[in-house]
C-alpha positions as semicolon CSV with decimal commas, in nm:
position;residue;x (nm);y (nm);z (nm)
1;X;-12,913;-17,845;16,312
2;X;-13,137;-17,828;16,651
3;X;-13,079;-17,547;16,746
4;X;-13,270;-17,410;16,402
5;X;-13,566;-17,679;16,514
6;X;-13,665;-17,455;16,805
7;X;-13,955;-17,284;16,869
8;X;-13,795;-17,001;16,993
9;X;-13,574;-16,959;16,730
10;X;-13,649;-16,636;16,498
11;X;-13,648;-16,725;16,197
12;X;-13,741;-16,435;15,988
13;X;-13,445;-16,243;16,182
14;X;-13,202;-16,535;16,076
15;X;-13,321;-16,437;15,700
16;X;-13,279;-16,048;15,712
17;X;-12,967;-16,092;15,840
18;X;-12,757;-16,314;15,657
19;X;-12,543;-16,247;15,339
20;X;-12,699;-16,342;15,010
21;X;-12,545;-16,553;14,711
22;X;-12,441;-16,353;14,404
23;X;-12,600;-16,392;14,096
24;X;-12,308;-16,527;13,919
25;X;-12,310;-16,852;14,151
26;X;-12,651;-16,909;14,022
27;X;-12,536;-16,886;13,690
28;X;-12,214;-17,101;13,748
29;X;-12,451;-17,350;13,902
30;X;-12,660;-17,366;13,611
31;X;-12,354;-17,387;13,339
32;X;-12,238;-17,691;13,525
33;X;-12,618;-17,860;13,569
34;X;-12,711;-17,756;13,270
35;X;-12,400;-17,917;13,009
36;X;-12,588;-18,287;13,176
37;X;-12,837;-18,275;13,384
38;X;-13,215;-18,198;13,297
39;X;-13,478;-17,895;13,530
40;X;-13,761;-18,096;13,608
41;X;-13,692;-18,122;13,972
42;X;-13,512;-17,958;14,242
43;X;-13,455;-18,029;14,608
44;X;-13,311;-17,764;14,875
45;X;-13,182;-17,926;15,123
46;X;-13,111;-17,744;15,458
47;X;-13,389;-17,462;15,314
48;X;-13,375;-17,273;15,642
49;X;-13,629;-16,961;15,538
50;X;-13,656;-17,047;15,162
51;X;-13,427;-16,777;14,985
52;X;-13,258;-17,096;14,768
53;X;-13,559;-17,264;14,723
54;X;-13,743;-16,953;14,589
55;X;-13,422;-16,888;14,361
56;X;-13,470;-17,252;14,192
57;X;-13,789;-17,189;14,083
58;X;-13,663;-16,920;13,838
59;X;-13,452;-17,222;13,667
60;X;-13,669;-17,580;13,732
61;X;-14,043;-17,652;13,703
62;X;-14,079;-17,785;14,074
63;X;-13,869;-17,711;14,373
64;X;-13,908;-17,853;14,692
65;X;-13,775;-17,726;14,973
66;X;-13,650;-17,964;15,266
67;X;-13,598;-17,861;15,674
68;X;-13,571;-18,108;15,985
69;X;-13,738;-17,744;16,127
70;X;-14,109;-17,728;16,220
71;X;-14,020;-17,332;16,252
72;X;-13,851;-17,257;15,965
73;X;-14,100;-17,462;15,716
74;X;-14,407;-17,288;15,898
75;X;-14,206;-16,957;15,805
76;X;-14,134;-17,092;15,421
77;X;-14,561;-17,166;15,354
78;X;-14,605;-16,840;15,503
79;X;-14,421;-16,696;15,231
80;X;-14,535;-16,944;14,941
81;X;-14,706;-16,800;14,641
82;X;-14,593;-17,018;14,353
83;X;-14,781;-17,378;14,302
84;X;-14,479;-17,451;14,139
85;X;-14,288;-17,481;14,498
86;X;-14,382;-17,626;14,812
87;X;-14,167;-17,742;15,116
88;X;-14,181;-18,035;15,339
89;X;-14,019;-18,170;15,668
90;X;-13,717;-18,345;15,542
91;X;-13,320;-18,401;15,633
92;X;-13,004;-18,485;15,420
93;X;-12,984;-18,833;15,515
94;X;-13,354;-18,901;15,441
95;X;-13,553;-18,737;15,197
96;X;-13,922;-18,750;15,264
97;X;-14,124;-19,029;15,109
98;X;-14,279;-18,848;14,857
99;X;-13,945;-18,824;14,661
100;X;-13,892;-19,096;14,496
101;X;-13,558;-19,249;14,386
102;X;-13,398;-19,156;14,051
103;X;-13,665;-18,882;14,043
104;X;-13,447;-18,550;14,129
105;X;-13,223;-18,354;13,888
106;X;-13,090;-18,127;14,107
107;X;-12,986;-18,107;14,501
108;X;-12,903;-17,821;14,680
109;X;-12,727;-17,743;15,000
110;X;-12,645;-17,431;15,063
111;X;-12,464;-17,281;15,402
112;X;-12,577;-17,633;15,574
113;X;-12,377;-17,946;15,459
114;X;-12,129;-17,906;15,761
115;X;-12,353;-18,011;15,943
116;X;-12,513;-18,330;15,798
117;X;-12,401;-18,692;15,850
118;X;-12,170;-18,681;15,579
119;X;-12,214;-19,085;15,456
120;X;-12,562;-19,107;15,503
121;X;-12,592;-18,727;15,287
122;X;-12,411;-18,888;14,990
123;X;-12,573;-19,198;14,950
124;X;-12,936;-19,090;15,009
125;X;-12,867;-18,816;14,734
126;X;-12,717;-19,038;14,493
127;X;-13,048;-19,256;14,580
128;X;-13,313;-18,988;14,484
129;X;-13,065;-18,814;14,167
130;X;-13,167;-18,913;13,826
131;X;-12,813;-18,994;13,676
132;X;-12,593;-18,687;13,584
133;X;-12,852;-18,519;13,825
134;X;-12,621;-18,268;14,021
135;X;-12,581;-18,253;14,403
136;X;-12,444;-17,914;14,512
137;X;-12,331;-17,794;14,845
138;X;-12,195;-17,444;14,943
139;X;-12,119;-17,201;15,253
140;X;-11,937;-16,923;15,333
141;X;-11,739;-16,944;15,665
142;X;-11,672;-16,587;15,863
143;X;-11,672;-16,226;15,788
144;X;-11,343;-16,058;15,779
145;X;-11,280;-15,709;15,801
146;X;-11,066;-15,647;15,530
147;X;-10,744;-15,425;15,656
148;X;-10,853;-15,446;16,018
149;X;-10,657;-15,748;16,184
150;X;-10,708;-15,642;16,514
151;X;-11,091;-15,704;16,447
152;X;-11,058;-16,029;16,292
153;X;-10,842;-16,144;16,650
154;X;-11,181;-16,010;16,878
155;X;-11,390;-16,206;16,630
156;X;-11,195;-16,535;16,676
157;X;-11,180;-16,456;17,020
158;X;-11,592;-16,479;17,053
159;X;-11,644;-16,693;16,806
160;X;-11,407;-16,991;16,877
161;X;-11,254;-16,971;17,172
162;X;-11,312;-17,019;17,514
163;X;-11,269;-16,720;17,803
164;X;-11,170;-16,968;18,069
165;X;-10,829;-17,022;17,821
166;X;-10,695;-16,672;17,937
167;X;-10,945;-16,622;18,280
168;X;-11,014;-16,945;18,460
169;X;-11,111;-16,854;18,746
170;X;-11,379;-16,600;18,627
171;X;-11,643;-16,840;18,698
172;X;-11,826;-16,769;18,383
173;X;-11,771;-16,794;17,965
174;X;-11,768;-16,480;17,766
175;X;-11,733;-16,666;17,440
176;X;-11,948;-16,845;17,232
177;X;-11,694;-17,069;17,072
178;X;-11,825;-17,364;17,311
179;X;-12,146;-17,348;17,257
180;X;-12,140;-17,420;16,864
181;X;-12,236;-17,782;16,789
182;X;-11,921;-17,963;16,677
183;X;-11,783;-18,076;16,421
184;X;-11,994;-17,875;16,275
185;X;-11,841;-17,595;16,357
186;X;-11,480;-17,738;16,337
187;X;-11,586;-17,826;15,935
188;X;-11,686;-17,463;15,910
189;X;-11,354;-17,339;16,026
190;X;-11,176;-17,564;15,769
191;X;-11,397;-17,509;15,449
192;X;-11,469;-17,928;15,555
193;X;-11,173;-17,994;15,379
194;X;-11,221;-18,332;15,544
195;X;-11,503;-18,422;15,337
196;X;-11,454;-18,569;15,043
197;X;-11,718;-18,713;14,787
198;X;-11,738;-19,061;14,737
199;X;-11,630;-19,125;14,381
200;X;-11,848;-19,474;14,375
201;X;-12,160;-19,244;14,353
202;X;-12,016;-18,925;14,221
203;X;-11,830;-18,809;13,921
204;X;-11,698;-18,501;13,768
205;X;-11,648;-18,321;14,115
206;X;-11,539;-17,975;14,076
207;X;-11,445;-17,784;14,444
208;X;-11,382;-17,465;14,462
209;X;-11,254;-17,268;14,740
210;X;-11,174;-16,902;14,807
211;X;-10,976;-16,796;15,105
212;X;-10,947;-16,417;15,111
213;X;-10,591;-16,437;15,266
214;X;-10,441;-16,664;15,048
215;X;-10,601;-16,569;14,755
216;X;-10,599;-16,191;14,822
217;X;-10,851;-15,917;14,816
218;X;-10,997;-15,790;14,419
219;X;-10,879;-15,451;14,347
220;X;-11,149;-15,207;14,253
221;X;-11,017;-15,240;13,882
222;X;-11,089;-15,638;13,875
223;X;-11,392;-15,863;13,859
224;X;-11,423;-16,057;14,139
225;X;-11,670;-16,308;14,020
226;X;-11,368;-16,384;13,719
227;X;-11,054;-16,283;13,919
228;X;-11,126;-16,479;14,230
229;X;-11,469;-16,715;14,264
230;X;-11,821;-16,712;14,167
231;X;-11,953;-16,756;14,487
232;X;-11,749;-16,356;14,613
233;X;-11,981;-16,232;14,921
234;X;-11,836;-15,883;15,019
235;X;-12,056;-15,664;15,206
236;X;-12,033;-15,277;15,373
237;X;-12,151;-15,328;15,710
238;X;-12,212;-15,092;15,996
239;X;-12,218;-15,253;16,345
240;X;-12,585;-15,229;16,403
241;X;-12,622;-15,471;16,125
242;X;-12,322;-15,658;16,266
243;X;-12,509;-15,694;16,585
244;X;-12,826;-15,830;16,399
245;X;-12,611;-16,072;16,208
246;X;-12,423;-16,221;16,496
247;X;-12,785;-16,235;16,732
248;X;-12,890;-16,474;16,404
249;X;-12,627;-16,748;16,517
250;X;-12,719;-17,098;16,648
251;X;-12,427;-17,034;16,903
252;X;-12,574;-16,682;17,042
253;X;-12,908;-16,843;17,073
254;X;-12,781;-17,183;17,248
255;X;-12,548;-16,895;17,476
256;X;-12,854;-16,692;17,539
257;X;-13,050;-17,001;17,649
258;X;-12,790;-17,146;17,878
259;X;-12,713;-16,835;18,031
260;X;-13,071;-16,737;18,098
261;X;-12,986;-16,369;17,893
262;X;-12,826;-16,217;18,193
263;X;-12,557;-16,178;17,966
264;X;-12,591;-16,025;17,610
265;X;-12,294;-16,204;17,414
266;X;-12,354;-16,040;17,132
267;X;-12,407;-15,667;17,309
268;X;-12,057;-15,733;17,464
269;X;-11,932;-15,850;17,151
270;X;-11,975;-15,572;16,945
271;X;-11,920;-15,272;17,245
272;X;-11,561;-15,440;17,245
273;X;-11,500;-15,437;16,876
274;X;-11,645;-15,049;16,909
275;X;-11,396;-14,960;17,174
276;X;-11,063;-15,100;16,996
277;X;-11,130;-14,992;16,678
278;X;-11,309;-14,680;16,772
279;X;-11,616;-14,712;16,533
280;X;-11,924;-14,664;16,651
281;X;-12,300;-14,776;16,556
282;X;-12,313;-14,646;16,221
283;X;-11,891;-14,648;16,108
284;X;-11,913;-14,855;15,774
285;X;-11,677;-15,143;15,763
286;X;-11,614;-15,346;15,471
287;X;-11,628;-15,742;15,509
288;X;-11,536;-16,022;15,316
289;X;-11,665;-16,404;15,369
290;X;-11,479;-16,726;15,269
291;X;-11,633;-16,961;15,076
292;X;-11,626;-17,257;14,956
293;X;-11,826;-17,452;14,635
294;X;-11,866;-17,837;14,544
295;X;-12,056;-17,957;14,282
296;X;-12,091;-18,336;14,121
297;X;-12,293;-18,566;13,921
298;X;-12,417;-18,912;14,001
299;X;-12,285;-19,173;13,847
């Protein structure tokens, strides 16, 4: 995504304040790769600041981490310790030269697939995938604040709408929803239901989605990781790191640009979530994220 590709884009702030994937999606991950597929090679697509990629190396003998970013690879080599990793300017739809087709057993993408050129994605992985080699691709969409519905309307608000809808004639948008790239964004909002892999270069697909109001929220006496998904992200959140988590987005950052910062989205975002549910900087809120899991082999 450009907006990531930016100079100006913080990176290491994008890192500390994102959710993390559990340990039992690793291990899911590795039950599926693992019954085919063999851990000479991995590729992370989409590596943003590395956390994947650094993950991988703990299960294959090389990883390499891919970015379109010149800022978010300078920030992975910063971090790099382990000879047995390295990362590289790359995309989804073309993998640098240096990877060579039929060479990769495993592909990553993780919180980044919605928004690749879908066609070109799937045939330049099934190009580079040994066969059985795995491509996987996750994300999880938006926090929801589990009992607190009027919260979850003030996020949708900010997040996907557009102020002039209700006020157009104030002359100026409060929201961020219009300054996401699309479809990206739209493919978020849907789990990118749309998508589909392309059974000529795929099979055994397994998808897996988990939608916290359909599928309901664990008791404290259940497992989530058996109940209801591997890939369960809850988190107790206070609304200082709310505020750090929604100044991370590629839509706050392409708001604050446009708008030359006379306007703090973000500030505004979470003073109005403080004054209708009356918490304040450090109330703790629990939160839930959506997510969604697809994993396949090449044919």
């Amino acid at each position: 995504m450009a907006t990531y590709s930016e100079s100006n884009f913080n990176s290491q702030h994008y890192d500390d304040s994102r959710p993390n994937y559990p340990a039992q999606f690793y291990d899911e991950l590795m039950k599926y790769h693992q019954k085919k597929g063999q851990t000479e090679l991995a590729v992370d697509i989409g590596c943003g600041s590395g956390f994947v990629t650094f993950k991988l190396g703990d299960y294959f003998d090389k990883v390499i981490g891919t970015d379109p970013s010149t800022t978010m690879i300078a920030q992975c080599n910063s971090q790099q310790t382990s000879p047995s990793i390295e990362f590289k300017i790359g995309t989804a739809e073309q993998q640098p030269d240096s990877i060579r087709p039929d060479s990769v057993d495993l592909i990553t993408g993780a919180e980044c697939c919605h928004w690749v050129q879908h066609d070109a994605f799937f045939k330049e992985s099934a190009r580079v995938l040994k066969p059985n080699g795995t491509l996987a691709y996750w994300f999880y969409k938006d926090p929801v604040f589990i009992g607190h519905p009027k919260a979850n309307e003030i996020y949708t608000n900010y997040t996907y709408n557009s102020s002039f809808d209700t006020d157009p004639d104030s002359g100026f948008e409060k929201y961020m929803g219009p300054y996401y790239q699309q479809p990206g964004h739209d493919y978020l909002r849907t789990l990118m239901k749309e998508i589909e892999v392309p059974t000529d270069l795929f099979y055994d697909v397994v998808r897996h989605e988990y939608i916290s109001e359909r599928d309901g929220v664990p008791k404290i006496s259940e497992d989530p990781f058996a109940t209801k998904t591997p890939l369960f992200i809850k988190k107790t959140i206070t609304m200082k790191w709310f505020l750090d988590y929604v100044k991370s987005w590629s839509a706050y950052h392409n708001f604050m640009t446009a708008n030359g910062g006379e306007y703090d989205v973000a500030e505004k975002f979470v003073a109005e979530l403080k004054e209708a549910m009356n918490w304040n900087d450090d109330t703790k809120i629990d939160v839930i994220w959506d997510t969604v899991y697809t994993f396949a082999r090449k044919k």
